[in-house]
C-alpha positions in Angstrom: -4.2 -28.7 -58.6 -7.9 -28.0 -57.6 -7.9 -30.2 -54.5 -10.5 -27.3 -52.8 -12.2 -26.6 -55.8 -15.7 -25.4 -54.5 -15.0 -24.7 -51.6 -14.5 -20.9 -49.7 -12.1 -20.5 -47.6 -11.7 -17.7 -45.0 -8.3 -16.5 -43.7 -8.7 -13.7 -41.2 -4.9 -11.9 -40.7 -4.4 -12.8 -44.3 -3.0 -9.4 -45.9 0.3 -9.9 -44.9 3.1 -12.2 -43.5 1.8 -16.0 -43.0 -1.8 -15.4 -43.5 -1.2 -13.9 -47.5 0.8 -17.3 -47.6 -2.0 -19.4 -46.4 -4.2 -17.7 -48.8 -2.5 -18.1 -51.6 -1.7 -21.8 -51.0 -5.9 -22.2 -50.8 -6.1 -20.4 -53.8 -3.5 -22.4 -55.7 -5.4 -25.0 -54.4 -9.1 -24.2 -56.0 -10.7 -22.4 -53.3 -12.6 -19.4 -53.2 -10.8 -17.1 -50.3 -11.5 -14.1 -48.4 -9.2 -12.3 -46.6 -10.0 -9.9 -43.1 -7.4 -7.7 -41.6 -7.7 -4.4 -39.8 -5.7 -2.7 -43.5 -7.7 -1.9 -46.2 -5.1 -0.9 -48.7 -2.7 -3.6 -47.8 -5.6 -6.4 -48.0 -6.7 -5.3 -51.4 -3.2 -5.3 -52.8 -2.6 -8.9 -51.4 -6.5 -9.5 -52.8 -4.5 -8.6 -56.4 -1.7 -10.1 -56.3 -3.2 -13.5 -55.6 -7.0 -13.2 -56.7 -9.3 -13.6 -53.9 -11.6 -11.3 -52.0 -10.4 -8.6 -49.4 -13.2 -7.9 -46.8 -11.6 -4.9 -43.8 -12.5 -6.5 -40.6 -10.9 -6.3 -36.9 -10.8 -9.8 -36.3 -10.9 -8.5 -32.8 -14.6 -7.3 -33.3 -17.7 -8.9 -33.1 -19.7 -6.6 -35.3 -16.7 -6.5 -38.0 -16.3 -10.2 -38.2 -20.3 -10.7 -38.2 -20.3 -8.4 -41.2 -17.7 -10.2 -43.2 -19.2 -13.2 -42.4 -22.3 -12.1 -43.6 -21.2 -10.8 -47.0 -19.2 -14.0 -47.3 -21.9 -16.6 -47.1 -21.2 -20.7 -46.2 -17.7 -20.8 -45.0 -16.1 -24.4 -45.4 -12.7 -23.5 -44.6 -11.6 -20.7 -41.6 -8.0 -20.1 -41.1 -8.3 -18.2 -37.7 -4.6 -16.5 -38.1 -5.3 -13.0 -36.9 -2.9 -12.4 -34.1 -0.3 -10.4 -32.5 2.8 -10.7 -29.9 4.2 -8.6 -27.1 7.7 -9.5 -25.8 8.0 -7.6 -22.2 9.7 -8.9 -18.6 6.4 -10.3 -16.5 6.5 -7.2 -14.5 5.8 -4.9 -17.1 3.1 -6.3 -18.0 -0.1 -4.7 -17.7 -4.1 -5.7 -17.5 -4.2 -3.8 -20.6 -1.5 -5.9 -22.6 -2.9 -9.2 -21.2 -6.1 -8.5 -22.4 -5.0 -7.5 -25.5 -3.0 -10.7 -26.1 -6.1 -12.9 -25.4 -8.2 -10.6 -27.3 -6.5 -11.1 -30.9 -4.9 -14.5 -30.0 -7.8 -16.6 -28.9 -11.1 -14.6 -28.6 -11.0 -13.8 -32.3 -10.7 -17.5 -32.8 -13.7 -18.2 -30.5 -15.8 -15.7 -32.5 -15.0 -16.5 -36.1 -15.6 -20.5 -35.1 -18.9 -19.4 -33.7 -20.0 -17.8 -37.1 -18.5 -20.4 -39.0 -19.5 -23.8 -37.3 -23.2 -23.7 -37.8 -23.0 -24.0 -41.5 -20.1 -26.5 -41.3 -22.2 -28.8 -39.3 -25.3 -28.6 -41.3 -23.3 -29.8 -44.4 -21.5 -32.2 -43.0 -18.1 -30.6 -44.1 -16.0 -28.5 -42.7 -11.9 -27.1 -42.0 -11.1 -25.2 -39.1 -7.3 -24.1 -38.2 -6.2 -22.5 -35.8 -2.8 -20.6 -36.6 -0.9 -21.4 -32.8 2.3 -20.6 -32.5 5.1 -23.1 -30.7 4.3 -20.4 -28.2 1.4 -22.5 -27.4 3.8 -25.5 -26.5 6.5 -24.5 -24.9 7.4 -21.3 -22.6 9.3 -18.2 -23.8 10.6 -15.9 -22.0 9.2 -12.1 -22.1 6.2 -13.3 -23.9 4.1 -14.3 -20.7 0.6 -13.3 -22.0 0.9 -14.3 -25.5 2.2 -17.9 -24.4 -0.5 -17.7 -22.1 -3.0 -17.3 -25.1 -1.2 -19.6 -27.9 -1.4 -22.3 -24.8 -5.2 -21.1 -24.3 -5.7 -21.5 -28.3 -4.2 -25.0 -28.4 -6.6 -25.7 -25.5 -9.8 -25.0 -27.2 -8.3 -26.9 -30.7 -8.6 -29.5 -28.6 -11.8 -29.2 -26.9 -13.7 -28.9 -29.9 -12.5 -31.2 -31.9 -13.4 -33.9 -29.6 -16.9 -32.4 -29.1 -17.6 -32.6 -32.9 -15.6 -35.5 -33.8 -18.8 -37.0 -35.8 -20.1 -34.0 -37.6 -17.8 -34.0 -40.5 -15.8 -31.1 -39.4 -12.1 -30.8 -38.4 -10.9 -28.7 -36.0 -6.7 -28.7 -36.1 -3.6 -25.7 -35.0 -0.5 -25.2 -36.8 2.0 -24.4 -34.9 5.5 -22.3 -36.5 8.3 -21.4 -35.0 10.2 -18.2 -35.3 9.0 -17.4 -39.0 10.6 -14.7 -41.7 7.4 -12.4 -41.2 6.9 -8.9 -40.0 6.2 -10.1 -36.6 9.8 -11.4 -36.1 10.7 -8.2 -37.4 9.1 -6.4 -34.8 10.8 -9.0 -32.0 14.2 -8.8 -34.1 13.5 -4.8 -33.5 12.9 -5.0 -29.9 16.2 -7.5 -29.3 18.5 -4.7 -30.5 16.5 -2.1 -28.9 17.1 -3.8 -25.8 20.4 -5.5 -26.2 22.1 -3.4 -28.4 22.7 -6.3 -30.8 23.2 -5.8 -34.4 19.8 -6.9 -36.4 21.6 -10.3 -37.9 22.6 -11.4 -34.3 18.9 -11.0 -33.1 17.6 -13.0 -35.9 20.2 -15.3 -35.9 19.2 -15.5 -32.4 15.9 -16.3 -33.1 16.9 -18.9 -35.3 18.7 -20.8 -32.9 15.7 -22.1 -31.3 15.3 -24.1 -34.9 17.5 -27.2 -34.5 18.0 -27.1 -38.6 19.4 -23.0 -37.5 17.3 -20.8 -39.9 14.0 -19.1 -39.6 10.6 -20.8 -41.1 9.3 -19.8 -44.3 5.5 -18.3 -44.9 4.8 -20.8 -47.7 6.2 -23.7 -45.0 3.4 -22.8 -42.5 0.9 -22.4 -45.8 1.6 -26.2 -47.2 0.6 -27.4 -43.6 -2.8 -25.5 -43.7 -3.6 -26.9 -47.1 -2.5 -30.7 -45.9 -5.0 -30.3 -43.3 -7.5 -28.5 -45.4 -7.5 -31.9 -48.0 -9.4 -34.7 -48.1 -6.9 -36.7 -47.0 -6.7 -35.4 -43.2 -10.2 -36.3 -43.0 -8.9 -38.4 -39.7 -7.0 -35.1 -38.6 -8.4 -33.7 -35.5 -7.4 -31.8 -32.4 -4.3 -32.2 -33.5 -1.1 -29.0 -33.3 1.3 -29.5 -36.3 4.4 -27.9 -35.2 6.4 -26.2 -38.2 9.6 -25.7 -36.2 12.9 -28.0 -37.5 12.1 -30.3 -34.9 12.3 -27.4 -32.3 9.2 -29.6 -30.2 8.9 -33.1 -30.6 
């Protein structure tokens, strides 16, 4: 299928995990993609196995994602998926971690929307999702500044969408549940740390949340992104597609 064909898409986070899914899905798709991440090496391997363009950028920096942007050209498609969690009790929490949170969560978003919109606009086209989380739904507990940013994220989905409404541009978030990435990895790591329970009772922990009982896949989060990507979510906007087994309804 060539559904994108001509168009370039941009997927910041997308060496690994849930953005290498989206990517591929765009390029399966017909698209041109670029991928950021903060990992050289492990972009450029992703960039091989699935035939776009790596581009090392801190989605977190200004001057980075200026750069990529700028060696990229018109971007009619940005997959803002850079991000990160923390899972600590409220009173361990830090300045430092909050900060941190918002940083990669929802001020990368604001930054690589600000490069991309202009050109979006002036052609009358244009694909903007936000990767949320159903973090930015619903509370969890131990994960106080991340929800705090996915909720933040969801916010300004909605915001701009209404404020461009006419232009031609969509602005939508996909929101997953607990997904089979490196990220749940890291929270399946921290559950036995602090528990002491074996690694299948954390994730099948995590999974509970899921009313169908299993973790999300990559390539589930990936088909939404396209969906919204096609011409046929043209009406689609300001809108949070939740990826969860009817964990949120």
């Amino acid at each position: 299928m060539s559904t994108l064909a001509g168009r370039v898409a941009l997927v910041t986070g997308g060496g690994r995990g849930i953005g290498k899914a989206i990517a591929a899905e765009l390029a399966k798709s017909g698209a041109r993609v670029i991928i950021t991440g903060r990992d050289a090496a492990i972009l450029q391997r992703t960039a091989d196995d699935i035939g776009c363009v790596a581009r090392a950028a801190d989605a977190t920096s200004l001057d980075d994602m200026r750069s990529a942007f700028e060696a990229t050209g018109p971007v009619d498609i940005l997959v803002n998926n850079a991000g990160a969690a923390l899972s600590k009790s409220f009173p361990k929490h830090s300045i430092v971690d909050f900060d941190a949170m918002l940083a990669v969560n929802l001020t990368a978003a604001f930054w690589a929307t600000q490069l991309a919109l202009g050109g979006m606009t002036a052609r009358g086209w244009g694909r903007i999702v936000n990767i949320a989380s159903t973090a930015g739904l619903k509370g969890y507990a131990y994960t106080t500044a991340y929800c705090a940013a996915k909720h933040g994220l969801i916010g300004f989905t909605r915001a701009l969408a209404i404020e461009i409404a006419k232009s031609g541009v969509t602005v939508n978030a996909v929101c997953p549940g607990f997904t089979d990435t490196d990220l749940v990895s890291g929270a399946v790591a921290t559950i036995t740390r602090q528990t002491g329970k074996s690694e299948a009772d954390a994730r099948a922990a995590l999974a509970s949340f899921n009313p169908q009982g299993r973790l999300i896949e990559p390539s589930e989060v990936a088909a939404a992104v396209a969906f919204l990507c096609g011409a046929g979510a043209a009406s689609i906007t300001g809108q949070s597609l939740v990826v969860a087994g009817g964990e949120i309804m």
